[in-house]
N, C-alpha and C positions, 0 to 999 in steps of 0.2 A: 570460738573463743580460744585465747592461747595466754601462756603465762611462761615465760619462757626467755631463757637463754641463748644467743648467738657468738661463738667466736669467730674474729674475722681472718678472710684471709692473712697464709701464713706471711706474705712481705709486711700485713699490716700492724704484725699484733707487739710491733715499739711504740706505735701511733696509739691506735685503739685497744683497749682493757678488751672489752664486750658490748654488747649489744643486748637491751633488755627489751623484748618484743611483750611487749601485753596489748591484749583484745579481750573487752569489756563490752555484753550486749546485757543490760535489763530490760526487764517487765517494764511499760510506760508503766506500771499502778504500785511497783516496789519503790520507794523512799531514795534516792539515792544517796550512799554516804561517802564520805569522804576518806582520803590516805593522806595519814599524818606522817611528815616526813620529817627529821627531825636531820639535822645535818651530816654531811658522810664526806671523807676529804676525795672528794672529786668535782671536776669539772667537766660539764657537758654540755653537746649538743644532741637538742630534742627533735625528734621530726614526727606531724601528726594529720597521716593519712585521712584518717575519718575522724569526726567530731572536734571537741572544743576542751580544753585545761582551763580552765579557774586556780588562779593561785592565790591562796590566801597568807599573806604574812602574821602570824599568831601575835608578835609583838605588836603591832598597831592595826589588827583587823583590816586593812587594806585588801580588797581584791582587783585581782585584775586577771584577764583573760590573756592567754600566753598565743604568741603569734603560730605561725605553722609552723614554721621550724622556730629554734630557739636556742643562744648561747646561752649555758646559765653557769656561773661564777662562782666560787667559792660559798658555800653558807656556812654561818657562823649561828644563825638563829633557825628556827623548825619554822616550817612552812604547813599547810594543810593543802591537798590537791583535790577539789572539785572536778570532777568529770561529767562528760553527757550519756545518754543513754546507750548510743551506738559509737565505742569510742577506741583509738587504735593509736599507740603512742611508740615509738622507739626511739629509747634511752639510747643515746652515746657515750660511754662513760672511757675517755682520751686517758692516756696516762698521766701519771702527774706531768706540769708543767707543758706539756704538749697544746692546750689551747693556747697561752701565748705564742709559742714559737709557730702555730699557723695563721694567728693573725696578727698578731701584735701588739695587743690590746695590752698596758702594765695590769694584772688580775686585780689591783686595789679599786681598779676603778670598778669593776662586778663584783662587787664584795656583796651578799646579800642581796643580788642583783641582775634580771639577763635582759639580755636585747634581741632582735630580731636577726636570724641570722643572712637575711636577705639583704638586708643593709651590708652586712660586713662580707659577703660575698655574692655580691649581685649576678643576676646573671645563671650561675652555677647552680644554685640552691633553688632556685626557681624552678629549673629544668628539675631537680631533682623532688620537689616536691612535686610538678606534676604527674610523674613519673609513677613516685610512690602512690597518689591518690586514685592512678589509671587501674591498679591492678588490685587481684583480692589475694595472691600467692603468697607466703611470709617467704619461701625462699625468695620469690624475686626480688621483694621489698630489700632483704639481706645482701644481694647481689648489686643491686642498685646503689647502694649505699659502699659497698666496695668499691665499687667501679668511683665512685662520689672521689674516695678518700684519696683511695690509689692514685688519681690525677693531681689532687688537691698537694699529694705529700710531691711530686714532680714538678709543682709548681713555687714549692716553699723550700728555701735554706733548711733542713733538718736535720745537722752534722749534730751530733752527739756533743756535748759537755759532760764531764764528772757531776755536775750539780746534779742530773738528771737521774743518774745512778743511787745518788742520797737520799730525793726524793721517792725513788721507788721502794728501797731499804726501808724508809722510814713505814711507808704503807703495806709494805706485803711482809716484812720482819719488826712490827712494833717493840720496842724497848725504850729504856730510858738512856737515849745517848744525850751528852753533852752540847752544849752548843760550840765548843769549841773541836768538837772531836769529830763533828757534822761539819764544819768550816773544813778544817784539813782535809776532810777527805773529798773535799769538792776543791779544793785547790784555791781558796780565798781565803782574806784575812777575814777576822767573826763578823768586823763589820761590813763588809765587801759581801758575806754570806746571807746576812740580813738584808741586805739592800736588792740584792739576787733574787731573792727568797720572795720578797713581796712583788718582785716583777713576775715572776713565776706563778708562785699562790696566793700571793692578797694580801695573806697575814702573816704573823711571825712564826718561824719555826715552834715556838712553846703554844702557841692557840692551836697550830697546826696538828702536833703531836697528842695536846689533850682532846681535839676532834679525832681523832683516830684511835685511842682507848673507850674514850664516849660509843664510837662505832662501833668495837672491838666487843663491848659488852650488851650492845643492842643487837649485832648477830647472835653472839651464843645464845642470847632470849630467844629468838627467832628459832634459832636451830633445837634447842632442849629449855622448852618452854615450862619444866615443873620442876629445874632448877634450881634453887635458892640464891636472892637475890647475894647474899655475903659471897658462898662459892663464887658465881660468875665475879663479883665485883675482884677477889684475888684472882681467879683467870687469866683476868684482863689488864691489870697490874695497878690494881689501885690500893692503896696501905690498906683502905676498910671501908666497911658500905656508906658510913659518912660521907666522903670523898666522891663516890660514885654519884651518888645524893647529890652533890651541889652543880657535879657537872651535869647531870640531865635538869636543874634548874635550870642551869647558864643556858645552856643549848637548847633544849625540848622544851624549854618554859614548864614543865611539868616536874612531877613525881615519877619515880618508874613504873607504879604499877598502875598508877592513871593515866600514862602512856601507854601501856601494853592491855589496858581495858580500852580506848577509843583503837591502836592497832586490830583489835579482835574485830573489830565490825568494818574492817577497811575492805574497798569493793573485792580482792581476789579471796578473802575471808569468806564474805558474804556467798559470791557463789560459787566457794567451795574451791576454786584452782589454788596450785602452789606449782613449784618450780619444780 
């Protein structure tokens, strides 16, 4: 079993963030629980070696089983992820705006939303999951998936824009910038940057940024978990734990600490790995 971190090769890492390798083996007689996923501003693809995803959308209980590999799009609402017994998943988590620019897809339309990624790169991805499914090695799987990308960015347009630069600002330096001060420095007018913005990420720059304070104080839980919910809530730049409050309604459909009692029992919890 693994719980675990991959960075990718160094030509990739404008393309790909990381790589999150988890391997998951229960008891057939232990219950299996579920990881409550509540939204993160990324976009990915998923690809799953061994066993089966159930994914449950919280707002209307819909489940569905996630293909073997899989684009998944912006979320805006928390998800629940059922898994199988013997079960092996890696996360691709692209930089912002980087799934559009390899497929093309406008992100409004995966908005709370993914599709197969074999459909949108036939062929390729095929080879690539059988590939991963052949072996039990996590380097190779990690190499495989290099080899994946590396071809993939050879065969796509990926010249750089200022927008892409703002996006990443926004994620890995969260603050409260303007919307007009996010426009200039991507080189468009505000509404030229909005219209961008939803081809790129789905949603508006302000859903955008309040998913990424939402995230912002769902790590530090994660990270120093006997914190106080008000601390983390200034942390993470929100006026006051009110504020904090309404966002994990909007997004986790929860409370925070009704969320972080169903996280305690999520499968790397249960047995006991962490990163």
């Amino acid at each position: 079993m693994i719980f675990k971190d991959f960075l990718p090769v160094l030509p990739l890492r404008e393309i790909v963030e990381v790589y999150h390798l988890r391997h998951f083996i229960f008891s057939p007689d232990l219950k299996l629980t579920y990881k409550p996923y509540p939204p993160r501003p990324e976009q990915c693809i998923m690809f799953y070696p061994r066993g089966v995803e159930t994914m449950e959308k919280v707002t209307d209980g819909i489940k569905l089983a996630r293909p073997r590999s899989t684009l998944a799009g912006q979320y805006t609402n928390r998800i629940n992820r059922h898994t199988s017994a013997d079960f092996i998943i890696i996360l691709v988590v692209l930089r912002p705006g980087v799934l559009h620019k390899l497929t093309g897809i406008p992100m409004n339309e995966l908005i709370n939303n993914d599709v197969d990624a074999e459909l949108v790169f036939p062929g390729s991805v095929q080879l690539v999951n059988q590939r991963l499914s052949s072996t039990a090695s996590y380097q190779e799987m990690i190499a495989i998936l290099d080899h994946f990308f590396l071809e993939l960015a050879k065969r796509k347009n990926l010249d750089s824009h200022p927008i892409e630069a703002v996006l990443n600002l926004m994620v890995e330096k969260p603050g409260h910038y303007s919307l007009d001060w996010l426009a200039r420095q991507a080189c468009f007018s505000t509404r030229q940057f909005e219209r961008k913005f939803n081809d790129y990420i789905g949603i508006s720059p302000k859903v955008f940024n309040r998913i990424i304070r939402f995230n912002q104080s769902y790590q530090l839980r994660i990270s120093y978990p006997q914190k106080d919910w008000l601390s983390i809530a200034i942390d993470a730049g929100y006026n006051d734990y009110q504020h904090l409050v309404k966002d994990y309604k909007d997004f986790a459909q929860s409370t925070p600490n009704l969320l972080f009692s169903e996280e305690s029992k999520a499968p790397e919890r249960v047995l006991g790995l962490q990163n």
